[in-house]
C-alpha positions as CSV (number, residue, x, y, z in Angstrom):
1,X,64.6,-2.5,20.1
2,X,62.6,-1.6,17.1
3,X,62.1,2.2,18.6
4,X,65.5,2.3,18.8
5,X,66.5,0.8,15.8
6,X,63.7,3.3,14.3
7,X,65.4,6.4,16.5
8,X,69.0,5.5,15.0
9,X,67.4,5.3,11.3
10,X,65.7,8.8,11.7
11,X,69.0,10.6,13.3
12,X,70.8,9.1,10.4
13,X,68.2,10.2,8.1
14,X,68.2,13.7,9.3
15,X,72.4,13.9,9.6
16,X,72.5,12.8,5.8
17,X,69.8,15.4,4.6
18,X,71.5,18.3,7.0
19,X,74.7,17.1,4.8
20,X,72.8,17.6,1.5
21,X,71.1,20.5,2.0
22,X,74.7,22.2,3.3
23,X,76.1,20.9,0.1
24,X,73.5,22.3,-2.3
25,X,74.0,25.5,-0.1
26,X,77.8,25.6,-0.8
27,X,77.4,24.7,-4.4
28,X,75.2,27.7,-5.0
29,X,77.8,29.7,-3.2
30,X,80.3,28.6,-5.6
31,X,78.5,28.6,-8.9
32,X,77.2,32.6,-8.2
33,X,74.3,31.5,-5.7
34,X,75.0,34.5,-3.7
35,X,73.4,37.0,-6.6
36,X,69.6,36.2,-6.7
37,X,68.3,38.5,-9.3
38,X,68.9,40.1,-12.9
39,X,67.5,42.6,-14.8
40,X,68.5,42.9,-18.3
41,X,67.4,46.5,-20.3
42,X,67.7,46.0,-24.4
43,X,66.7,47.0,-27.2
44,X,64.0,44.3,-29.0
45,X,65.0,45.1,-32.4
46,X,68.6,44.3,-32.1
47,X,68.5,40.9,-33.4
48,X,72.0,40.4,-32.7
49,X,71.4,41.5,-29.0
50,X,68.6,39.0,-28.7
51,X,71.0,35.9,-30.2
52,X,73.5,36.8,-27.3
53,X,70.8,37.3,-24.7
54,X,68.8,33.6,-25.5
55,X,71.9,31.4,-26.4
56,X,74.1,32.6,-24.0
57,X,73.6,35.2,-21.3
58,X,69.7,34.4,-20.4
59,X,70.4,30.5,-20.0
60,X,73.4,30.6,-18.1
61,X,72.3,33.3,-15.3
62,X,68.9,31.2,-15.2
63,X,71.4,28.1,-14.6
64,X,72.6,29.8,-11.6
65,X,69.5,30.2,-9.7
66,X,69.0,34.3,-10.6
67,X,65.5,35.2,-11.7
68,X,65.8,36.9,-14.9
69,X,63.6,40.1,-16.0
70,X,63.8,41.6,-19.4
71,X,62.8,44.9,-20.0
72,X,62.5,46.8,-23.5
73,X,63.5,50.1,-23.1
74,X,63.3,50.4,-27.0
75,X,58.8,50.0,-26.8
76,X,58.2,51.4,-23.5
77,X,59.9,55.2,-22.2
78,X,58.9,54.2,-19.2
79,X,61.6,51.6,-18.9
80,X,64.5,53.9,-20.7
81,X,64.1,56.8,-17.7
82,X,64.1,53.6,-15.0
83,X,67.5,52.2,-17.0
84,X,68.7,56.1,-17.1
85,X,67.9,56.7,-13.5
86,X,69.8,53.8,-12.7
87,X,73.0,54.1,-14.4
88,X,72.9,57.6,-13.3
89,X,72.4,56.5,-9.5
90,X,75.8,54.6,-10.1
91,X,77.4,57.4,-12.0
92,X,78.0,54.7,-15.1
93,X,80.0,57.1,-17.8
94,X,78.2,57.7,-21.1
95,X,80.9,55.9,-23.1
96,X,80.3,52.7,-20.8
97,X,77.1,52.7,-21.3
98,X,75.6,49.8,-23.8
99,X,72.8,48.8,-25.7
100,X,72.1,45.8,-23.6
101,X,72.6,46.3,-19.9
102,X,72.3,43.5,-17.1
103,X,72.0,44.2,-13.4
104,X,73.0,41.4,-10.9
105,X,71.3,42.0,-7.7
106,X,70.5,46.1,-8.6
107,X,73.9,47.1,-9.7
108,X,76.2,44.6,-7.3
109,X,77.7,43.8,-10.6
110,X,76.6,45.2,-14.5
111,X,77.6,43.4,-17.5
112,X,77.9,45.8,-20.2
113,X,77.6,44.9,-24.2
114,X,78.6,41.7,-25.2
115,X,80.8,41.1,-22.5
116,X,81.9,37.3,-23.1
117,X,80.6,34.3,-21.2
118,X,83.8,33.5,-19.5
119,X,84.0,36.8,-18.2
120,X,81.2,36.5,-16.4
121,X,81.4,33.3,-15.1
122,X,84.8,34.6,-13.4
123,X,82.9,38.1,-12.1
124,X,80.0,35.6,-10.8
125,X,82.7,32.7,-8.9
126,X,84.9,35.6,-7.7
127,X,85.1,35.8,-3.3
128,X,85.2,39.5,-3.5
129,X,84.6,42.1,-5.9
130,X,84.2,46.1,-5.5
131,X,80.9,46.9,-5.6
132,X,79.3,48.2,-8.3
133,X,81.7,46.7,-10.7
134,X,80.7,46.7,-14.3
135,X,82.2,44.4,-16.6
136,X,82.0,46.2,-20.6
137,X,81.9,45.1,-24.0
138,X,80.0,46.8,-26.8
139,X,80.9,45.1,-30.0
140,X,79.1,42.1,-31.2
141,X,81.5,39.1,-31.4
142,X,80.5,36.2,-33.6
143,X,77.2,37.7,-33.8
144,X,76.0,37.3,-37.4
145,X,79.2,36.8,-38.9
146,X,81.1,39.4,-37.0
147,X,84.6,39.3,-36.4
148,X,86.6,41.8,-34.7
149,X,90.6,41.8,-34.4
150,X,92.1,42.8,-31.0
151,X,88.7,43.3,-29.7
152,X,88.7,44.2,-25.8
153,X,86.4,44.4,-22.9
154,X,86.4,47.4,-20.1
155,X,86.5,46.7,-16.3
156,X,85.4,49.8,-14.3
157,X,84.0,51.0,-10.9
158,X,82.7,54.3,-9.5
159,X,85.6,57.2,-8.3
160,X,88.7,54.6,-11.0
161,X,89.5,55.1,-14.8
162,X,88.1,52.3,-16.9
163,X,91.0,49.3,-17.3
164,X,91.1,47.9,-21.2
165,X,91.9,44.1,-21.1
166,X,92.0,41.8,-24.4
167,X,89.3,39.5,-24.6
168,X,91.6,36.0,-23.6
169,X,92.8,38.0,-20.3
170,X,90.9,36.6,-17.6
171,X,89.0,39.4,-15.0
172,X,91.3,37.8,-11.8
173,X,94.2,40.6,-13.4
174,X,92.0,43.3,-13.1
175,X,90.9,41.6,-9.3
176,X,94.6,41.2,-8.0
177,X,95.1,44.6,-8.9
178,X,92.4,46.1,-7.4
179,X,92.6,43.7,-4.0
180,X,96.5,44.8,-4.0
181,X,95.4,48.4,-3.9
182,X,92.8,47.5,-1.0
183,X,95.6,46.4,1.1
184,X,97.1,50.0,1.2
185,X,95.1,52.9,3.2
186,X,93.5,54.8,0.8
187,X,95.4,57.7,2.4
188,X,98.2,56.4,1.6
189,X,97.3,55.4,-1.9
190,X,96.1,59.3,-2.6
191,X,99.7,60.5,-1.5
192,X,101.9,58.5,-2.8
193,X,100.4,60.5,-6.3
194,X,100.9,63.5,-4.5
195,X,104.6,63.8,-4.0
196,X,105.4,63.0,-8.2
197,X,102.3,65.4,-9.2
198,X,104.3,68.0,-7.2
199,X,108.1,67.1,-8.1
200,X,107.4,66.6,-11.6
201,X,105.6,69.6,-12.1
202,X,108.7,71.4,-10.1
203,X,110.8,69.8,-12.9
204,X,108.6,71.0,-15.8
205,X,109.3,74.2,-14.6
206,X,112.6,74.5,-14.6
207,X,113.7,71.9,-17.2
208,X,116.4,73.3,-20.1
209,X,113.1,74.0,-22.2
210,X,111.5,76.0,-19.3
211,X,114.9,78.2,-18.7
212,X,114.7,80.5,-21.8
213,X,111.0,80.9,-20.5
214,X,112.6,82.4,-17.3
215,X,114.9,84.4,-19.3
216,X,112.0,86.2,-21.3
217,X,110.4,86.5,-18.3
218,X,113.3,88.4,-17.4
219,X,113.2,90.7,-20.3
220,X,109.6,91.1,-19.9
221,X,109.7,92.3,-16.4
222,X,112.8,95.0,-17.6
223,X,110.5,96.6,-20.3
224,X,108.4,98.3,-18.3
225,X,109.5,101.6,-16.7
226,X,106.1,102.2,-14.6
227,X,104.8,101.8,-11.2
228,X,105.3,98.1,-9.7
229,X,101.5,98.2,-9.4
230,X,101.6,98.0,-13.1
231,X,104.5,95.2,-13.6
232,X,102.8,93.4,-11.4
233,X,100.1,93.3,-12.4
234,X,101.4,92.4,-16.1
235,X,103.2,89.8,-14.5
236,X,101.0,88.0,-12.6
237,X,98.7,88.4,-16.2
238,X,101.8,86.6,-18.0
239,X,101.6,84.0,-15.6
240,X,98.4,83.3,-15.7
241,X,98.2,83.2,-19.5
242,X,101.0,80.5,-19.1
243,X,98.8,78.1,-16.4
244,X,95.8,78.4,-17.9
245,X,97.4,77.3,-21.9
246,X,99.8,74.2,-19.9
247,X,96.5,73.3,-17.9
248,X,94.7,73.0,-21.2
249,X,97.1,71.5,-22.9
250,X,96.6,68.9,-20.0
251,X,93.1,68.7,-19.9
252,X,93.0,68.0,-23.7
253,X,95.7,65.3,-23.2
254,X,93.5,63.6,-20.4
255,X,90.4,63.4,-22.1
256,X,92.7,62.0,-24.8
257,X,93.7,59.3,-23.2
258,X,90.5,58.5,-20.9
259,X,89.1,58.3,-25.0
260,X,91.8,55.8,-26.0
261,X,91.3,53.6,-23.3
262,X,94.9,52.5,-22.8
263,X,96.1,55.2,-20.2
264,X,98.3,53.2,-18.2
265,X,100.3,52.4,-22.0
266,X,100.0,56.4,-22.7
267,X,101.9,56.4,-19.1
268,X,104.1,54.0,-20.4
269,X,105.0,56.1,-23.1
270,X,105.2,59.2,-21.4
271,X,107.6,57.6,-19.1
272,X,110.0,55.8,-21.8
273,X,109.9,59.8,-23.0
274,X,111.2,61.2,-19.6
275,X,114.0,59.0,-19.3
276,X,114.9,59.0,-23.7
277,X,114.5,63.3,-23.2
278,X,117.1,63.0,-19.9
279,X,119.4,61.0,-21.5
280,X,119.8,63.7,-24.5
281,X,120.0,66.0,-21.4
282,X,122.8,64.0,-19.9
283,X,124.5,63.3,-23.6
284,X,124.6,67.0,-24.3
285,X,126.4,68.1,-21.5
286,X,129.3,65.4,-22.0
287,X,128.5,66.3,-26.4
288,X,128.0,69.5,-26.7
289,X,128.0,69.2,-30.6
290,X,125.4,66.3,-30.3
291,X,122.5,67.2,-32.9
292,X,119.4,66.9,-30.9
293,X,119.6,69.6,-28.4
294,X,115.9,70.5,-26.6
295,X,115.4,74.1,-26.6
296,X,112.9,76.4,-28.3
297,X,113.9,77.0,-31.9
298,X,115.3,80.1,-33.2
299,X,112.3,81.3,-34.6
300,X,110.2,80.9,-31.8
301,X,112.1,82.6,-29.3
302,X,112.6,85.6,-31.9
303,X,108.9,85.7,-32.2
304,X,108.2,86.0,-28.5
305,X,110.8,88.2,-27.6
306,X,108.8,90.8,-30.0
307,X,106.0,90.4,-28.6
308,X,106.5,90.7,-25.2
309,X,108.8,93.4,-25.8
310,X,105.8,95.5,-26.9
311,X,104.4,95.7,-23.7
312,X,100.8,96.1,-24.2
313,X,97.9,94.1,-23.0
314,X,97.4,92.2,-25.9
315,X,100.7,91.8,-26.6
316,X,101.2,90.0,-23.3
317,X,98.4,87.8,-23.6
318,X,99.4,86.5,-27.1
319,X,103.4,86.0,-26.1
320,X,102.5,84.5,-22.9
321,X,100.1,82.0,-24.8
322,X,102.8,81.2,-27.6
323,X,105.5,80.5,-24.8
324,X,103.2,78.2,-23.3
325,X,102.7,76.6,-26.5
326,X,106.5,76.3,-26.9
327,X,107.7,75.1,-24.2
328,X,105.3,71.7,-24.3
329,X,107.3,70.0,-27.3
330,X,109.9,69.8,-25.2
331,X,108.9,68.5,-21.8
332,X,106.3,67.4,-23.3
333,X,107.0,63.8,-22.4
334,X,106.9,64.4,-18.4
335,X,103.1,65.6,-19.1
336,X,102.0,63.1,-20.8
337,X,103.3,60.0,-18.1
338,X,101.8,62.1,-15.1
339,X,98.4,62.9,-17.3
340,X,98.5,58.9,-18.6
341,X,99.1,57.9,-14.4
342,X,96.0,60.1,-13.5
343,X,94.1,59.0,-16.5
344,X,94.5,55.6,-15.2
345,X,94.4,56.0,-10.9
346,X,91.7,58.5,-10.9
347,X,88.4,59.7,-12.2
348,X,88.1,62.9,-13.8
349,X,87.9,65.4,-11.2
350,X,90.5,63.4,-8.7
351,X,92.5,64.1,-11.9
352,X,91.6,67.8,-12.2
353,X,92.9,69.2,-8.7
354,X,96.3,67.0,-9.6
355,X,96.3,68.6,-13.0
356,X,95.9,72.5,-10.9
357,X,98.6,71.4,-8.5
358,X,100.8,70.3,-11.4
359,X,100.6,73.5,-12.8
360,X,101.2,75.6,-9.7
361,X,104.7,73.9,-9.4
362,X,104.9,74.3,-13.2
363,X,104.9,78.3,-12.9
364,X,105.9,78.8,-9.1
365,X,109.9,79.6,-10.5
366,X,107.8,82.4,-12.3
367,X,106.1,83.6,-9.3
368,X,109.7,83.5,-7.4
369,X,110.9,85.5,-10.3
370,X,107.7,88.1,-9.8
371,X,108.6,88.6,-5.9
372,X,111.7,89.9,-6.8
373,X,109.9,92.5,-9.3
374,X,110.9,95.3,-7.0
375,X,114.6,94.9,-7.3
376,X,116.1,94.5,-10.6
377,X,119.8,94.1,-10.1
378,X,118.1,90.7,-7.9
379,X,116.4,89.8,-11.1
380,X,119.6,90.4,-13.3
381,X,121.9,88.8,-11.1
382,X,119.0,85.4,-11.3
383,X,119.3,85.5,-15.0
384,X,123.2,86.0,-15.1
385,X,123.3,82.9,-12.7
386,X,121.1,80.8,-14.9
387,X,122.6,81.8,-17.9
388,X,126.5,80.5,-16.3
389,X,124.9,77.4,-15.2
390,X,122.8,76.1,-18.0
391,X,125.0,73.3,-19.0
392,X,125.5,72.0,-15.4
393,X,121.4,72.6,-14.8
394,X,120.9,70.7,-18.0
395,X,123.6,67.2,-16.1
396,X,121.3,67.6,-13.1
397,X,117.9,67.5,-14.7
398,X,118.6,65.1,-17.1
399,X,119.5,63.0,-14.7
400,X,116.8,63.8,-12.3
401,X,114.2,63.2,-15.3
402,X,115.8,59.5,-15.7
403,X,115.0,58.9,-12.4
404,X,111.7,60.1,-12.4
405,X,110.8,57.8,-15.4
406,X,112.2,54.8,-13.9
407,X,110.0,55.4,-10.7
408,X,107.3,55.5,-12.8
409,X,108.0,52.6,-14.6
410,X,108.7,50.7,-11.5
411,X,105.9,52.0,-9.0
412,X,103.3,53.2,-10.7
413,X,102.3,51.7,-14.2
């Protein structure tokens, strides 16, 4: 009876401790068990750094099991090529890149700055995160006295734009977002991009602004009384001129807003612009004498008609750059929501070939125009035609541009 008794004891014994130790095991899980190490790079004589590291950062990571390593890249080069190595293995952009930088686990997830404590618990409890993620936030909050207004912390991972939140909005919105975009193929996510890069682009082209730019085109093409080798090849010089000064225009507006850190607001506003620009489209046609008309002033278009009636070389390349110029005030507002949409959906050279297709739709109603180079009553009869049909052009595109702004309201931002 007593082995027995002794048998039962020992079975309970061992069905009690199995029930402990699987416990302990899911409590780790929960409270960031599943990260085991951390390897914090700063900078020794940032005293500041040092308070948020030892009150807050060091204590709590230690609290969750994770063996913590400090190493001073400020006193030992060794360590600042390992910490440069590192966020260069993960392709980390230089303006994410902080004074203090913590590694969970080699880079699983990297908490940036001063990122607050809350922040990281959440990043640490969270089921499933992309991998790397790094969690950002440079300025020193209640550091010494330090108090900064609307303050915000960066979320970012490799092949994305950086997302801005304020420092009260928990990491879970940046999560959901990110999990929602899981859910669809990523072929599917890179398309649906691809249809508006290409329709809005289309309707750059040819928006009210865009149609005297077909007209001097027009004129242009009609100066020249030489071979077609020759008006051809001014042509396709003119058009070039015009992709290259819109696709800078772009590529300065990107950088812009990747700088600003708000892109999805920049395509917020870009969008509001679209449909306010339609709807002075659309009020135009049914007001003629309404004030705000878009169109290139007077001045301008006198300007550019000189100088690419002077058909020389340089003549072209300067009237060619001002009617790029020209035309952006005005359409302006479609270019900024589509550069704001790839400023926040993709990383800089995802947003590059968008930016080359944009403008390829942006001038392909001047390469239509340049195929018909060979037969001028075509090209006359074209800019008759647009000319008898500008007001009714200007109904249709306003209203397409509403609808383009409301899809991007509603889809994409």
């Amino acid at each position: 009876m007593k082995k027995l008794k002794i048998k039962k004891y020992l079975s309970n014994a061992l069905i009690v401790s199995l029930l402990l130790i699987s416990w302990h095991i899911a409590q780790a899980a929960e409270s960031g068990g599943r990260y085991q190490t951390a390897a914090i790079y700063y900078n020794e004589a940032c005293s500041d750094c040092n308070q948020y590291l030892t009150q807050e950062l060091m204590p709590y990571l230690q609290e969750q099991g994770l063996t913590v390593e400090l190493f001073d890249y400020l006193n030992d080069r060794s360590v600042r090529k390992d910490l440069n190595a590192l966020q260069d293995k993960i392709n980390i952009p230089y303006e994410l890149q902080s004074h203090i930088m913590t590694f969970l686990d080699d880079g699983k997830v990297i908490i940036g700055g001063h990122v607050p404590l809350e922040r990281v618990r959440e990043a640490m409890a969270a089921d499933r995160l992309p991998q790397p993620l790094l969690i950002f936030q440079d300025q020193m909050l209640g550091m010494s006295g330090i108090q900064i207004k609307d303050a915000k912390y960066a979320v970012w991972q490799p092949e994305t734009a950086a997302q801005t939140y304020g420092l009260d909005e928990p990491l879970t919105t940046y999560l959901d977002s990110w999990q929602r975009q899981e859910l669809l193929p990523a072929q599917n996510r890179q398309r649906s991009l691809l249809p508006l890069v290409l329709l809005t682009g289309l309707l750059d082209g040819i928006n009210p602004c865009a149609i005297a730019v077909l007209l001097f085109f027009v004129a242009f093409l009609f100066t020249f009384k030489g071979s077609l080798k020759l008006i051809a090849l001014y042509g396709s010089l003119y058009i070039g001129i015009i992709y290259l000064t819109y696709l800078g225009i772009g590529l300065g507006l990107f950088k812009a807003v990747v700088l600003s850190n708000e892109p999805h607001l920049m395509a917020k506003i870009g969008a509001w612009l679209i449909i306010v620009l339609g709807g002075i489209n659309i009020i135009g046609y049914y007001q003629p004498r309404f004030p705000i008309k878009l169109q290139m002033p007077r001045f301008s278009q006198e300007t550019l008609r000189r100088w690419l009636t002077a058909g020389t070389l340089p003549a072209v390349i300067i009237g060619a750059f001002l009617v790029g110029l020209c035309t952006f005030p005005c359409s302006g507002g479609i270019y900024v929501a589509i550069v704001g949409l790839l400023a926040s959906r993709q990383n800089f050279w995802q947003g590059l070939s968008y930016l080359l297709l944009y403008n390829v739709m942006f001038v392909l109603p001047l390469i239509i125009l340049l195929a018909f180079v060979g037969n001028r009553y075509a090209l006359n009869r074209i800019a008759v035609w647009q000319a008898a049909t500008a007001k009714t052009w200007k109904l249709w595109l306003g209203l397409a541009a509403v609808a383009t702004g409301v899809i991007i309201l509603a889809w994409f931002v």
